[in-house]
SERO-4910 file (N, C-alpha, C, O; in steps of 0.05 Angstrom, whole numbers):
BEGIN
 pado doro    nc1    nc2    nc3   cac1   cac2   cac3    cc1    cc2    cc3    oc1    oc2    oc3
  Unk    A    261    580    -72    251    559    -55    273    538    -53    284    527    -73
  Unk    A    277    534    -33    299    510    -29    299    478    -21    277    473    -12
  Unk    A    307    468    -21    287    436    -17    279    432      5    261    417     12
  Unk    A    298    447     22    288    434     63    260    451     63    244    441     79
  Unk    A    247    485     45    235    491     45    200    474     41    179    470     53
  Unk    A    214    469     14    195    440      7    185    420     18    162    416     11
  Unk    A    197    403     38    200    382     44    180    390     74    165    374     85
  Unk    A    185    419     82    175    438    117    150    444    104    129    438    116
  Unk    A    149    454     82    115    457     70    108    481     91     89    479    106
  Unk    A    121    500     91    103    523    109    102    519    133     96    540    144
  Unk    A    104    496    152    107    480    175     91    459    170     98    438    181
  Unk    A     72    459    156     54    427    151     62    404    133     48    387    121
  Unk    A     91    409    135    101    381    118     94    361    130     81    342    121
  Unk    A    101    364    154     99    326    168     71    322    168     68    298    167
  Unk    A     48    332    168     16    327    171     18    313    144     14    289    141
  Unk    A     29    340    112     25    325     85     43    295     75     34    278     60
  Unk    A     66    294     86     90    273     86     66    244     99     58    224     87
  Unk    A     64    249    113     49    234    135      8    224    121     -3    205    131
  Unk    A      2    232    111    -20    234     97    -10    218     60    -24    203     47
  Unk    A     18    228     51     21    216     26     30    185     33     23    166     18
  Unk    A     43    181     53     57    157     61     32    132     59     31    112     44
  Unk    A     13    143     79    -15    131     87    -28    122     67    -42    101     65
  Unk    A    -23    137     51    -53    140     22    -30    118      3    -40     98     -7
  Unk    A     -6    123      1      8     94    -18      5     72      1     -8     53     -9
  Unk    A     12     68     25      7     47     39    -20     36     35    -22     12     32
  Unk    A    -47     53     36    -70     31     34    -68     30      1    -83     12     -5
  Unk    A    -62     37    -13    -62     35    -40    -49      7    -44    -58    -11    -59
  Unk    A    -30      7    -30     -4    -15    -39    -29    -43    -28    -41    -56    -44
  Unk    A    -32    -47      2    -47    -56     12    -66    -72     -6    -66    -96     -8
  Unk    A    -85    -53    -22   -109    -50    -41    -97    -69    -55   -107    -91    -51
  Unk    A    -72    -69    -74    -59    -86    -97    -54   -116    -89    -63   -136   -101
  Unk    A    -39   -115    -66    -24   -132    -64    -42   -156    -41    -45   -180    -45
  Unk    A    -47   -148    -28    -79   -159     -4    -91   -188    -36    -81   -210    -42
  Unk    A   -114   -174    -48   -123   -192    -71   -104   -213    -92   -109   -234   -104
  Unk    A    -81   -195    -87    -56   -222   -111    -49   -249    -91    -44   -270   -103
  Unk    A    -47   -246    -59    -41   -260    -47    -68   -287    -44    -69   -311    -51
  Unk    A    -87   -268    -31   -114   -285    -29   -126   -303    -60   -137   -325    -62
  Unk    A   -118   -287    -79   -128   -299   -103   -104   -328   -103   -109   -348   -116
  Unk    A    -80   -325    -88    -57   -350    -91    -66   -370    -79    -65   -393    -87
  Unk    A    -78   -360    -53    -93   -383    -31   -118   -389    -43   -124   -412    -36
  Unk    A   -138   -378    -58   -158   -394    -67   -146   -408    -92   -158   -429    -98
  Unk    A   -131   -403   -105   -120   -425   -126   -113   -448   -118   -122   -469   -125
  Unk    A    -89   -441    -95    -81   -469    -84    -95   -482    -75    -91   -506    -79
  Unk    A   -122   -475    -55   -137   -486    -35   -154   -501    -64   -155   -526    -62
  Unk    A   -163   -493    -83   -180   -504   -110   -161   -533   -111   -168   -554   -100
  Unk    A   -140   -529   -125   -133   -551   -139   -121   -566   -107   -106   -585   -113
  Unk    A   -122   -565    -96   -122   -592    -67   -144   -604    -73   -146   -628    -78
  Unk    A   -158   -593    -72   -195   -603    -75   -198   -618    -99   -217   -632   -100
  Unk    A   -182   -616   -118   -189   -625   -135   -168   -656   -134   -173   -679   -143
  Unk    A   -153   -648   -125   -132   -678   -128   -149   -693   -107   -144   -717   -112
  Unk    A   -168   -694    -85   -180   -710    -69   -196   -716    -97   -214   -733    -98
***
């Protein structure tokens, strides 16, 4: 087996390439989405609190 073999997957590489990409992207999404929003409810907290 050779790597361009690999990479063609029988001809359904780009369906699986295309499907792994997706599935880290909402994953990444999943992580990083909540670290941001949890920064804006911190900040938006302590404003509120200095009034």
């Amino acid at each position: 087996m050779t790597l361009q073999e690999f990479f063609t997957m029988g001809g359904y590489g780009f369906y699986v390439w295309i499907s792994y990409g997706l599935t880290l992207l909402v994953l990444a999404v999943n992580i990083i989405l909540p670290v941001i929003q949890r920064k804006q409810f911190l900040r938006q907290q302590a404003l509120k609190q200095k009034r």
